[in-house]
C-alpha positions in Angstrom: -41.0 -21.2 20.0 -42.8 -21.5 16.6 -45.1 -18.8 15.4 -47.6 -20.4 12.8 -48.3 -17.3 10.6 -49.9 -18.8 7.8 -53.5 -17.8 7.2 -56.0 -20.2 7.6 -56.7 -20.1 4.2 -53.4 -21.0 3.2 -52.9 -23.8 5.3 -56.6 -25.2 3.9 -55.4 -25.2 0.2 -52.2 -27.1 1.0 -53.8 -29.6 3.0 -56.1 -30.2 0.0 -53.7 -30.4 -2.4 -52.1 -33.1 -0.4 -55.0 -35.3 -0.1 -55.7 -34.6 -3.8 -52.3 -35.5 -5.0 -52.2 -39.2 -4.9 -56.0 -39.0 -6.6 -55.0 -37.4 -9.5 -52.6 -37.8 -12.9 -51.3 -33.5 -13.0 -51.6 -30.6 -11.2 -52.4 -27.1 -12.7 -52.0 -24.2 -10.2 -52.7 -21.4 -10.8 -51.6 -17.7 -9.6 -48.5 -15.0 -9.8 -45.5 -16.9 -10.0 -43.9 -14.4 -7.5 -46.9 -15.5 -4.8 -45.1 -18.0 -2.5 -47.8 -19.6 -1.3 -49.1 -20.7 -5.0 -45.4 -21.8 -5.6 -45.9 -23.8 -2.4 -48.3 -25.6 -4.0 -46.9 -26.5 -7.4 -43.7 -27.6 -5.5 -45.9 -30.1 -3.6 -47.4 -31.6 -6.7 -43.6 -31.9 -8.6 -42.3 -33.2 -4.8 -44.8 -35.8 -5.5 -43.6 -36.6 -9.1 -47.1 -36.0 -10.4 -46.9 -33.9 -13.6 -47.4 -30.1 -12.2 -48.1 -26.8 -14.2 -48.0 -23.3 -12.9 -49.7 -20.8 -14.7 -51.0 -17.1 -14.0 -53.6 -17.1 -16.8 -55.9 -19.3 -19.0 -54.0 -18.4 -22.3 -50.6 -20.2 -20.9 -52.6 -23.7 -20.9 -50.5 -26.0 -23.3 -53.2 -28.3 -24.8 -50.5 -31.2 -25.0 -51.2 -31.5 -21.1 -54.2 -32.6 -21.3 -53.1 -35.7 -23.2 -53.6 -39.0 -21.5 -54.8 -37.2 -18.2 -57.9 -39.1 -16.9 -57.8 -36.5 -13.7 -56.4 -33.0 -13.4 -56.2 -31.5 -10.1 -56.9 -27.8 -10.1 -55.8 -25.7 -7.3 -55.2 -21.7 -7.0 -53.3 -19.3 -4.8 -55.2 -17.7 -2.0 -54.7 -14.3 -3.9 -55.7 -15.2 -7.5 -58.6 -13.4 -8.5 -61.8 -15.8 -9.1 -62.6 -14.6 -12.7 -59.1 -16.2 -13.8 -59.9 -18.9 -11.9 -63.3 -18.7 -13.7 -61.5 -18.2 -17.4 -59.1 -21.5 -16.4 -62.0 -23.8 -15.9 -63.7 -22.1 -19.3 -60.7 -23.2 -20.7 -60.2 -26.1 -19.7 -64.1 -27.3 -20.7 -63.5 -25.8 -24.1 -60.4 -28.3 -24.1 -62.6 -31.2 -23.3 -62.7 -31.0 -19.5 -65.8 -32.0 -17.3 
């Protein structure tokens, strides 16, 4: 017998990054790197050779990533707080993002 003890939200943000994947040309997660369920996620983006970065705050985005991307997936942990969520997609924007 299996036990599925994933939270629902968990299970929601992996399905999403799977559909997402083959849409998009990188992957920047973001949350703790000691959270296994964000670490989940960047594993599935590198498992599916797209270019994957995991960072825990806006101030570790590497501009260089950004180069030649036409579409960057953006995905978070269940447990990453929404203002650095909020400060990554400032980032980002001031970078150039839509």
């Amino acid at each position: 017998k299996v036990l599925n003890t994933l939270c629902p939200a968990i299970t929601i943000r992996q399905e999403e990054t799977d559909e997402m994947l083959p849409k998009i040309d990188a992957l920047l997660v973001i949350g703790g790197h000691g959270s296994s369920n964000t670490t989940r996620l960047a594993e599935m983006g590198r498992a599916r050779a797209v270019p994957t970065y995991h960072i825990e705050t806006a101030a570790e985005i590497v501009p260089a990533w950004l180069d030649g991307i036409g579409t960057l997936g953006v995905v978070s942990g269940a447990s990453t707080p929404n203002w650095i969520i909020e400060d990554v997609m400032l980032r980002l924007q001031d970078l150039g993002g839509s």
